[in-house]
ZAMILO-900551 format. One line per 8 residues: number of its first residue (from 0); for each residue x, y, z of C-alpha. Coordinates in steps of 0.001 Angstrom, whole numbers, plus 500000, padded with zeros to 6 digits. Layout:
N
NUM) X:Y:Z ~ ...
% end
This chain:
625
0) 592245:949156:402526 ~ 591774:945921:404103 ~ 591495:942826:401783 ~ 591494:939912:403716 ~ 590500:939366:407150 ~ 591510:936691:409927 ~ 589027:935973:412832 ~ 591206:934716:415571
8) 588037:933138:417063 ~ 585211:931069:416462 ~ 581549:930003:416366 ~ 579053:932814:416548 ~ 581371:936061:416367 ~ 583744:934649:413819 ~ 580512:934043:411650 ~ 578937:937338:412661
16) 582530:938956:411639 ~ 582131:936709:408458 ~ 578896:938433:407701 ~ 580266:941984:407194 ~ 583311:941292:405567 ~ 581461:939741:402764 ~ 579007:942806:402560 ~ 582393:945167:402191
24) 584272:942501:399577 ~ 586685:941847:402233 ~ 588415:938017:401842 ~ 587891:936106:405365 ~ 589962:933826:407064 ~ 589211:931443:409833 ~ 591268:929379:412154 ~ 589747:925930:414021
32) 591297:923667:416719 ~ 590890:919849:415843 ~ 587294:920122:417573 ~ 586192:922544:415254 ~ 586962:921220:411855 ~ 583789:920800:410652 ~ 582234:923893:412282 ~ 580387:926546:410506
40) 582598:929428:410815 ~ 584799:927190:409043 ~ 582706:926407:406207 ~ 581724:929694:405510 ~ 585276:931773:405760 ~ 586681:931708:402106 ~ 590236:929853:403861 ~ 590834:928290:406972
48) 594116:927637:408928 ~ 594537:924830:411262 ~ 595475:924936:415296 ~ 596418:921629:416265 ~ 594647:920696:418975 ~ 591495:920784:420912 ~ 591368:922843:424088 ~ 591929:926892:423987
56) 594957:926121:425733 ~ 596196:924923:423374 ~ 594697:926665:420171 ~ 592473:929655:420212 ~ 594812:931182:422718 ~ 597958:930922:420982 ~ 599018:933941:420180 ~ 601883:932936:417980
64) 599723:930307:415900 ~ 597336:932714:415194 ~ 599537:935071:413514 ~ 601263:932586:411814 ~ 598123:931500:410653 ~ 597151:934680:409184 ~ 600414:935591:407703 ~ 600581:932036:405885
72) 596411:932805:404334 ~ 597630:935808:403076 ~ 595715:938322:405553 ~ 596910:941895:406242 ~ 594251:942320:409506 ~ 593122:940564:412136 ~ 589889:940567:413711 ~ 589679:939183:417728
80) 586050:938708:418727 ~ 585594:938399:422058 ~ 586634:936406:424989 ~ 590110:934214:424053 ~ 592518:936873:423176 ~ 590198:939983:422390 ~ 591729:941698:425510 ~ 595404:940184:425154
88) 597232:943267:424766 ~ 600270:941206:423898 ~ 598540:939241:421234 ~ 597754:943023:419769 ~ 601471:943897:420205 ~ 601932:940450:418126 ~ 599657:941196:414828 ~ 600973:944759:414498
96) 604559:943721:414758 ~ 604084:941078:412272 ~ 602980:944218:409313 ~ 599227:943091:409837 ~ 596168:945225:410821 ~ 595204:945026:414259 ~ 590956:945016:414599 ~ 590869:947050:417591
104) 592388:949415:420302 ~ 595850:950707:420730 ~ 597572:947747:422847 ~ 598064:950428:425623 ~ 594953:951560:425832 ~ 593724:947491:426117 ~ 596819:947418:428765 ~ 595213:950193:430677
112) 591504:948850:430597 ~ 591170:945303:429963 ~ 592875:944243:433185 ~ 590133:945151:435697 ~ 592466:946126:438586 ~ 594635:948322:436475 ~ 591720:950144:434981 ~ 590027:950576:438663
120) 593447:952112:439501 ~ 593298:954510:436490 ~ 590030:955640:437940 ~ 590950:955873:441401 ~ 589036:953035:442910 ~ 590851:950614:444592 ~ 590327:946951:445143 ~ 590376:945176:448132
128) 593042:943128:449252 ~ 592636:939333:449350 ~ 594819:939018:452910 ~ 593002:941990:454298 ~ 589384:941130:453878 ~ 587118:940765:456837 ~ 583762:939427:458226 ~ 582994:943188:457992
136) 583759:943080:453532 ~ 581152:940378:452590 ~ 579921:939434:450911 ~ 582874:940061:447995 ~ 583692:939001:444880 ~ 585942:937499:443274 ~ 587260:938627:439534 ~ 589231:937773:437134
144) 591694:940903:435958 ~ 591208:939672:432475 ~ 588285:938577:429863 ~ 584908:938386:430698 ~ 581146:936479:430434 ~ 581268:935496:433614 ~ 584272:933330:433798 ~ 586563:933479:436932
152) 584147:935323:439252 ~ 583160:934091:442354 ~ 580027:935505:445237 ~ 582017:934692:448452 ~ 579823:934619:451574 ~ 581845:933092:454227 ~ 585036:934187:455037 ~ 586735:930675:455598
160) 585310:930132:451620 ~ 587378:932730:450065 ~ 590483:931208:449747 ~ 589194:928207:447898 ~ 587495:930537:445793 ~ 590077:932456:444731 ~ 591847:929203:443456 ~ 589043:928252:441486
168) 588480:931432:439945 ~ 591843:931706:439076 ~ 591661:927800:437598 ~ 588710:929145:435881 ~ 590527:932455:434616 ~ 593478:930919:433539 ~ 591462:928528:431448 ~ 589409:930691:429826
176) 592051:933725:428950 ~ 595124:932488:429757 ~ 596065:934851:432689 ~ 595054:933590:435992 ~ 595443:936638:437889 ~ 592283:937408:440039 ~ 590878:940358:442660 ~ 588614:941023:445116
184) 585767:943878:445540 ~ 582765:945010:447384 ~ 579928:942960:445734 ~ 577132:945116:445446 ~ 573692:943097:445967 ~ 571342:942793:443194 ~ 571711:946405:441320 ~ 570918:946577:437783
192) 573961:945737:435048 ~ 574131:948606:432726 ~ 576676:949496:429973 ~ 577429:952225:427221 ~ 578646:951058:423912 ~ 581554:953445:422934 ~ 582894:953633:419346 ~ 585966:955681:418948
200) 588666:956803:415612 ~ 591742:958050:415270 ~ 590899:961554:415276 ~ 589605:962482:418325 ~ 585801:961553:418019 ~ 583882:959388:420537 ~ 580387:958547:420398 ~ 578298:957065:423150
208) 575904:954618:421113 ~ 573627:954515:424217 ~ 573065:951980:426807 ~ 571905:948458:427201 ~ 571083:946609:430369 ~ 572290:943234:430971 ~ 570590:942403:434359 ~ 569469:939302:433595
216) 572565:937043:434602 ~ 573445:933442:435631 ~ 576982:932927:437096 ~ 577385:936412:436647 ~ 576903:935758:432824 ~ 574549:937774:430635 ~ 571291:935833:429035 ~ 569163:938530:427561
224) 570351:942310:426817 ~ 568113:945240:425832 ~ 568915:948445:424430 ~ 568091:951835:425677 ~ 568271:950477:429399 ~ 564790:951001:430279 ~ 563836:953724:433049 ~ 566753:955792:433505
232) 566413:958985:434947 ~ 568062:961909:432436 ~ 570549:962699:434774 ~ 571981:959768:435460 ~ 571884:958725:431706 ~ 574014:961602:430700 ~ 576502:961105:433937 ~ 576739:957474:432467
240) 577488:958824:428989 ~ 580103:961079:430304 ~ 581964:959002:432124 ~ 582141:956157:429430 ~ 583502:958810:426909 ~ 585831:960142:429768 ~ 587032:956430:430074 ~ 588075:955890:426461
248) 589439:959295:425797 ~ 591852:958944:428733 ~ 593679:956417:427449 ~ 593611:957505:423612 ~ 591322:954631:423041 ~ 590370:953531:419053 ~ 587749:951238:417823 ~ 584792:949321:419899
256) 584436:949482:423754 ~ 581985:948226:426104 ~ 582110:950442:430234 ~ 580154:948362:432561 ~ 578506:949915:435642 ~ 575883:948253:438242 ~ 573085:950906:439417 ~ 571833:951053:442257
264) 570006:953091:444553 ~ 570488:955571:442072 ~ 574232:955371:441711 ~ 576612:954239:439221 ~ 579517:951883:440506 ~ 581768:951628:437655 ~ 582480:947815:436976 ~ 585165:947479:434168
272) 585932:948542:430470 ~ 585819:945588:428048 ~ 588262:946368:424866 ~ 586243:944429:422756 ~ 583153:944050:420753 ~ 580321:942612:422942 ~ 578453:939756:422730 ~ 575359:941974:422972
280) 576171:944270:420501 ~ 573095:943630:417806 ~ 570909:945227:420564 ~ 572653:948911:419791 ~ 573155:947779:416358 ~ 569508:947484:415612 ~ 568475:950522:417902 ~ 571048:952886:416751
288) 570664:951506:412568 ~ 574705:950562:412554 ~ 577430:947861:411580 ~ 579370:947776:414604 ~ 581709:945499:412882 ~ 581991:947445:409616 ~ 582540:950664:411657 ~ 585461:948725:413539
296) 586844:948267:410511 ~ 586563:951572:409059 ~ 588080:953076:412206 ~ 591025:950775:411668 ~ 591486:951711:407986 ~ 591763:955603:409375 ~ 588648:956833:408466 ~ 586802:959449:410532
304) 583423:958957:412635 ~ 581102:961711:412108 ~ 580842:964224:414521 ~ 577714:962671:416494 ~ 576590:959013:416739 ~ 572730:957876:414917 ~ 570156:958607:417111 ~ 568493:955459:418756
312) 564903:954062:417612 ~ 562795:952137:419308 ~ 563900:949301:421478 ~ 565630:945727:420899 ~ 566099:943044:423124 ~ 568326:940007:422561 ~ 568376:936505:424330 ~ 571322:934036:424065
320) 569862:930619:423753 ~ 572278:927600:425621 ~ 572700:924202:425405 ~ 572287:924180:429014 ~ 569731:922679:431947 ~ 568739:925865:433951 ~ 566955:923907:436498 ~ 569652:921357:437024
328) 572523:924149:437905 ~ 573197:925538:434974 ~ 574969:922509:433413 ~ 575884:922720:430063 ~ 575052:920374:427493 ~ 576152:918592:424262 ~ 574998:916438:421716 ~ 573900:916722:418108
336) 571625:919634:417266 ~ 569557:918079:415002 ~ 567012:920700:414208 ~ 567344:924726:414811 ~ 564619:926415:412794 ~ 563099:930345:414002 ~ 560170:931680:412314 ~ 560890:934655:410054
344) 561799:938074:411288 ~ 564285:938114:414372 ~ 567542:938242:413620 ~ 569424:935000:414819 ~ 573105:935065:415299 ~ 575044:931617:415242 ~ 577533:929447:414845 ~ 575220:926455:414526
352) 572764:924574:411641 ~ 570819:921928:412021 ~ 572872:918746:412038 ~ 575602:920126:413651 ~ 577497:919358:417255 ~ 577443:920694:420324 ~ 581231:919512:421554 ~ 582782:920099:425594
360) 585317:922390:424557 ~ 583672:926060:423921 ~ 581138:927611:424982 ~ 577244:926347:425448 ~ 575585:929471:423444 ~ 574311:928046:420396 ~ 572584:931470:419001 ~ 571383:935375:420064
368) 568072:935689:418849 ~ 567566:939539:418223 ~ 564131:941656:417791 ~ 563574:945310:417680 ~ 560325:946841:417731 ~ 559028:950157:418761 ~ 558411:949828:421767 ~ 559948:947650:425027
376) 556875:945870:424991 ~ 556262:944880:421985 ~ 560114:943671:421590 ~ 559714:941138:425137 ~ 556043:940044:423351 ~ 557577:939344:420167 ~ 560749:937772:420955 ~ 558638:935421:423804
384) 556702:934552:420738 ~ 559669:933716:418397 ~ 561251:931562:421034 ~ 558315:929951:421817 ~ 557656:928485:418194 ~ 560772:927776:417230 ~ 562203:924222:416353 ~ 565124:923568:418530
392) 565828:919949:418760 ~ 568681:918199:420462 ~ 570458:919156:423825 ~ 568711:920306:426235 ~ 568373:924163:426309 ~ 567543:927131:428238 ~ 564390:927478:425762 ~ 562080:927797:428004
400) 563402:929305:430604 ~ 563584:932481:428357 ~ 560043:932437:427434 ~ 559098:932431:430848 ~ 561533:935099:431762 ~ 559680:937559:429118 ~ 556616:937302:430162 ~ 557263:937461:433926
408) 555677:940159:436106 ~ 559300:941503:437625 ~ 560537:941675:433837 ~ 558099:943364:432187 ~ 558496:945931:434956 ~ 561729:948160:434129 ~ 561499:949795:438142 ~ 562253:945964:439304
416) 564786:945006:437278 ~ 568187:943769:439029 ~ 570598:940960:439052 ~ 568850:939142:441458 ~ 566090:938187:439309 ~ 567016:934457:438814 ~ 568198:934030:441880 ~ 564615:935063:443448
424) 562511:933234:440579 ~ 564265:930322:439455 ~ 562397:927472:440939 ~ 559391:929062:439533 ~ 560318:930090:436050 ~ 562421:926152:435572 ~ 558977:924753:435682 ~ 557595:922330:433060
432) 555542:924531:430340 ~ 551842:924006:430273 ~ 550869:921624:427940 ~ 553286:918498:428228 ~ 550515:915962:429134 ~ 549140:916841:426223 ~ 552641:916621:424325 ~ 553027:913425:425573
440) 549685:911761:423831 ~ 550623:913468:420434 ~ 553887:911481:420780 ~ 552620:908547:421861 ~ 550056:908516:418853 ~ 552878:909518:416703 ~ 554940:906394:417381 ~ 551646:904311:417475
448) 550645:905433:414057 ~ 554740:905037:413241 ~ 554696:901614:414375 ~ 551464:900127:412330 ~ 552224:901795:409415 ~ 556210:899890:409475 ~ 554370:896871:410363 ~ 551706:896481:408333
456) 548744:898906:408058 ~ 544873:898467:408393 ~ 543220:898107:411897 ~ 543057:894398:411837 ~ 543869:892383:415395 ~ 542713:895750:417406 ~ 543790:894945:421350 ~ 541332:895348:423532
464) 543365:896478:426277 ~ 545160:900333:426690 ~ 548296:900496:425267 ~ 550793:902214:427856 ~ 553469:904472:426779 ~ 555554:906869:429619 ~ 556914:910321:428360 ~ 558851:912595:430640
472) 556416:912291:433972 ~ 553543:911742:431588 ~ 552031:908128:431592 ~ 549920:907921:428295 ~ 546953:905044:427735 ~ 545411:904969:424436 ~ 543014:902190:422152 ~ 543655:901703:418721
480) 540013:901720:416943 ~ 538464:900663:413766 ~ 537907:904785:413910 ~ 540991:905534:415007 ~ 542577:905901:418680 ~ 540723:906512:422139 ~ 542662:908586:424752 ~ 541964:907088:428166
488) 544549:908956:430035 ~ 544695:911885:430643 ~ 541192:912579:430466 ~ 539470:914956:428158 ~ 541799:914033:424991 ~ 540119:913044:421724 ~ 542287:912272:418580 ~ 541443:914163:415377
496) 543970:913362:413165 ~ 546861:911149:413582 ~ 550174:910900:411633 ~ 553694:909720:412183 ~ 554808:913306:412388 ~ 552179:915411:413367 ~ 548876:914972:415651 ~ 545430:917109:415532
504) 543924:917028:419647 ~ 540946:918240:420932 ~ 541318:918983:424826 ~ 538090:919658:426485 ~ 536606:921394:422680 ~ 540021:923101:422053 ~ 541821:921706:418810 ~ 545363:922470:418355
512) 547830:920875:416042 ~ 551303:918869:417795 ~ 554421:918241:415247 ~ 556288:915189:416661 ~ 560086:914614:415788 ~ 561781:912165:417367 ~ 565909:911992:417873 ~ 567043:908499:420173
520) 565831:907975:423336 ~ 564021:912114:423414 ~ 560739:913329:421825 ~ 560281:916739:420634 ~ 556614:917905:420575 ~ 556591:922024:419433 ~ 558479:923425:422752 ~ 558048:920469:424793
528) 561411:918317:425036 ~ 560330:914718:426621 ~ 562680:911577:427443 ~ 560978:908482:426324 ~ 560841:905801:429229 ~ 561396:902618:428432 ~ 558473:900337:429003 ~ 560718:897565:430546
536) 563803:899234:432732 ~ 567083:897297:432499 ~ 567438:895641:436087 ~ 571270:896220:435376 ~ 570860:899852:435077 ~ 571163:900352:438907 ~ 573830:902666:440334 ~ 574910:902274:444535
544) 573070:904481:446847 ~ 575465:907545:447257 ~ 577288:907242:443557 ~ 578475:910510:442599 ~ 577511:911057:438618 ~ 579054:913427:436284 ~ 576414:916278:435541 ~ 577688:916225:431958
552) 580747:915891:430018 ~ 583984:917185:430631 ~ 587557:916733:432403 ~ 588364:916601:435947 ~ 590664:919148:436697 ~ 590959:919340:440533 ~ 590513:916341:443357 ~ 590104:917974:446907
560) 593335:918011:448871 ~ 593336:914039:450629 ~ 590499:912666:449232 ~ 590816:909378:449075 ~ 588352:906066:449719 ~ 588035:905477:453681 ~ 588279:909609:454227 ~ 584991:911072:456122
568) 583339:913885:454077 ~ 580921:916612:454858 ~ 577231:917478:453584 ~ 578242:920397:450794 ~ 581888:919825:450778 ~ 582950:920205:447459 ~ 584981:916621:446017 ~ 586096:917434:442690
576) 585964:920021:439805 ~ 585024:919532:436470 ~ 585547:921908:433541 ~ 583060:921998:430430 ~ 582727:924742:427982 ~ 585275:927074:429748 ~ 583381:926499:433240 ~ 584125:924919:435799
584) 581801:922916:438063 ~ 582194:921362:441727 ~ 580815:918066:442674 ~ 579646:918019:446587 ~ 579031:915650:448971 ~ 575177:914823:449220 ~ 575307:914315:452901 ~ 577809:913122:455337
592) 579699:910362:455513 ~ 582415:908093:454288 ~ 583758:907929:450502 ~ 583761:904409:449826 ~ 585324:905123:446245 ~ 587049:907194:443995 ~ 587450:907159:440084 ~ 588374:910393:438762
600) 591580:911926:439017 ~ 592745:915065:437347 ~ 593115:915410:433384 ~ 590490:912601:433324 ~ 587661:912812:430454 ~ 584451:911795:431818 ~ 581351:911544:429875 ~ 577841:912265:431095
608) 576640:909966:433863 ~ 580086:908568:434531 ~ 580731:907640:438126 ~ 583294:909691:439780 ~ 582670:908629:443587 ~ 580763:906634:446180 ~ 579856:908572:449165 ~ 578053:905785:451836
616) 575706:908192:454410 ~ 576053:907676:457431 ~ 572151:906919:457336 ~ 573519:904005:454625 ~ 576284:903237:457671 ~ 574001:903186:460577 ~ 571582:900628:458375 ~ 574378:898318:457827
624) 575292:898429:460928
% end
């Protein structure tokens, strides 16, 4: 029997891990890198170890700390997560030579599947090879051999591009899993992501806990899951079944297991096997009324499955809620999360409260938000709904760009799912949500009422000019009266009620209440996230016409071969990479032209807004000229 338990992670699996151990009376363990000291998985694990340090590099992926770690706390098993070294087949080799139990599959059956080009072998696909590719392949991608979420993988379009992208998806891969090794296959264009959870013991039983589907992507990561994949026709349900459970038994596999295909036209291509638990596994937890994580850990005490897996009920659906800008590239954010507060009933998976930080190191995903209902539709109606009223304040997130995704037309259909759905609706579903002119009175009251009741209350002195205040894009004018305030802009506003913290509206005979919280230099009214413009800008706070700005924080880990100030660059030619949160991003040239300066180099830190270059157009030359 298992007593006490390491993670050998951190944030929202090592807490989710956490969660079952103290249901079973099992002791947990966590380990943290210098970054993490203060983080949640740490405060709630019974002990915690130390890494020294701050990036994976040189914590979460050290094998050798790890199980020193757990050997010094006392453990006898160790539990992997996912991503860092839940596929490390040498990290398993590692805990079971040092007497402890190892949370997971046989390391040969991990050697066999978690490399993507050995398990394609094992199956008799082969990949293509990198030399050999032609005009004739693309497009391809590229793929890491190890880990997973989206890391290391590349869409290559244009031949000339590949070989710079298999560098950085190496760069990427390396980072990420340690193990930089990288392939190339046929990339199938916008089929549906679809997956069969398989759970398997030591005696010969293993179930197929259904499917999920995972279309919904952004750099080839997942951002909301649903289990049973909608729409599947019978037949090809049970071939995916089959296969999955053909997968694990061939290579004796024990414990949890994730095979990955991509449907289309009616086919199954078969993607990889991931040796791990899933970030998406509280979708077929819900549906199918199971602990995955308990049943790992009954499989690895030697107990037996039953003969045949729950039967599923009803449908979930799960969305992973980042600290990212969706309609500025993706780009990861940080910052303080100062408020994260979801109505009742979903289940919400983190590694975050309220007054914690979002550091550069780890990954963006601050929570899954889970809901299961009995039908599809009711799940995407209720989980819009959850989303939609919760308190999230701090960073920017991908909020509501997963509302919107809900309750669009293409989603709700199951027949038009793919994994080209962002890349066809983005520009529409980044859009502002309706309602922030509105937002932006109920925080400009807010501060007004703020404001008179810090300096003095009573209406005395009234001005008899609008007061201005700019939110976001929204320019606010508003009267303070002896009855209270007058809304000149934007027209059809009246003020009801008026506090610091919350505001009462009626727009055009509709009255709706607006809670205001304000964090710095950003106003958070309900879902509506709005920078506050200052009503004098600094004249200083002026940047040179083609200045190259850091997206957001991280290091600099690559300078493009000769770059240097004087050298002429392209329109699109990528300058420099940056890595944040495991992922790495390229800075481009804006247009062509000369770079006039240069102040990153690699290993650099950069914060947000930083300037890294100068590019001068050659618009900018032929005006000086």
């Amino acid at each position: 029997m298992i007593s006490r338990l390491l993670v050998a992670n951190r944030g929202e699996i090592a807490c989710r891990v956490f969660r079952t151990c103290r249901e079973l009376g099992v002791e947990t363990v966590a380990v943290y890198s210098d970054a993490d000291a203060s983080a949640l998985h740490v405060r709630e694990a019974d002990a915690a170890v130390r890494l020294p340090g701050a990036t994976p590099g040189e914590t979460y992926l050290r094998g050798d700390l790890v199980v020193k770690a757990a050997l010094a706390a006392g453990a006898d098993a160790v539990h992997p997560g996912y991503g860092f070294l839940s596929e490390n087949p040498e990290f398993a080799r590692q805990v079971l030579d040092a007497g402890l139990v190892w949370i997971g599959p046989p390391p040969a059956a991990i050697e066999a599947m978690a490399s993507k080009t050995r398990a394609k072998e094992l199956l008799g696909i082969a990949p293509l090879v990198a030399a050999d590719v032609t005009e004739a392949d693309l497009p391809v991608l590229v793929k890491a051999a190890a880990g997973g979420g989206g890391r290391g993988m590349r869409v290559v379009r244009e031949l000339a591009a590949l070989e710079g992208e298999l560098a950085a998806a190496s760069a990427e891969a390396a980072s990420a899993f340690g193990d930089g090794e990288v392939f190339v296959e046929p990339y199938v264009e916008n089929g549906r992501h679809v997956e069969v959870q398989v759970l398997a013991d030591g005696h010969g039983t293993v179930w197929a806990l259904g499917t999920r589907d995972c279309s919904l992507q952004r750099r080839h990561q997942k951002v909301i899951e649903e289990s049973p994949a909608p729409g599947l026709p019978p037949a090809l349900l049970a071939e995916l079944h089959d296969r999955s459970v053909s997968a694990a038994k061939a290579v004796g596999y024990v414990g949890a297991g994730t095979v990955e295909f991509l449907v289309a036209e009616g086919r199954a291509h078969f993607l990889e096997m991931n040796t791990r638990l899933q970030v998406e596994h509280p979708v077929t937890e819900e549906v199918h009324g199971v602990d995955l994580v308990g049943l790992q850990l009954s499989v690895a005490e030697g107990r037996a499955l039953p003969p045949e897996p729950p039967k599923a009920e009803g449908h979930a659906i799960e969305a992973r809620l980042y600290a990212e800008d969706p309609a500025s590239g993706w780009t990861p954010q940080t910052g303080t999360l100062h408020t994260l507060d979801l109505p009742s009933g979903p289940r919400v998976d983190t590694g975050y409260l309220s007054g914690d930080t979002i550091g550069v190191h780890y990954d963006a995903m601050i929570a899954k938000v889970v809901v299961h209902a009995a039908t599809r539709a009711e799940a995407v109606r209720k989980l819009a709904h959850v989303l939609e009223r919760a308190r999230i304040h701090g960073p920017v997130t991908n909020r509501d760009l997963l509302v919107a995704s809900l309750r669009h037309p293409e989603f709700g259909d199951p027949a038009r799912l793919d994994t080209g759905f962002y890349d066809r609706n983005l520009d529409a579903l980044t859009q502002a949500p309706p309602g922030a002119a509105y937002a932006a009175v109920a925080a400009a009251l807010a501060e007004a009422e703020e404001n008179r009741g810090r300096f003095g209350g009573g209406w005395r002195n009234l001005a008899s000019q609008d007061q201005a205040r700019t939110y976001g894009d929204h320019e606010v004018r508003y009267r303070p009266t002896r009855e209270g305030y007058a809304v000149s802009a934007p027209e059809g506003v009246r003020a009801v009620g008026v506090a610091p913290g919350r505001v009462r509206l009626d727009v055009d005979g509709v009255v709706r209440d607006y809670e205001v919280a304000r964090h710095g230099d950003t106003v958070h009214v309900g879902p509506h996230r709005l920078a506050v413009r200052p009503r004098f800008p600094d004249p200083t706070d002026q940047r040179e016409p083609g200045s190259l700005l850091a997206p957001m924080p991280g290091t600099v880990v690559r300078v493009a071969d000769g770059l240097a100030p004087g050298v002429r660059v392209t329109a699109g030619q990528p300058l420099l990479w940056l890595e944040a949160m495991k992922m790495e991003h390229r800075v481009i040239a804006p247009a062509s032209g000369t770079l006039t300066a240069l102040h990153a180099a690699p290993g650099r830190q950069v914060e947000v807004g930083a300037l890294l270059a100068v590019v001068q157009t050659d618009a900018q030359e032929d005006q000086t000229v």
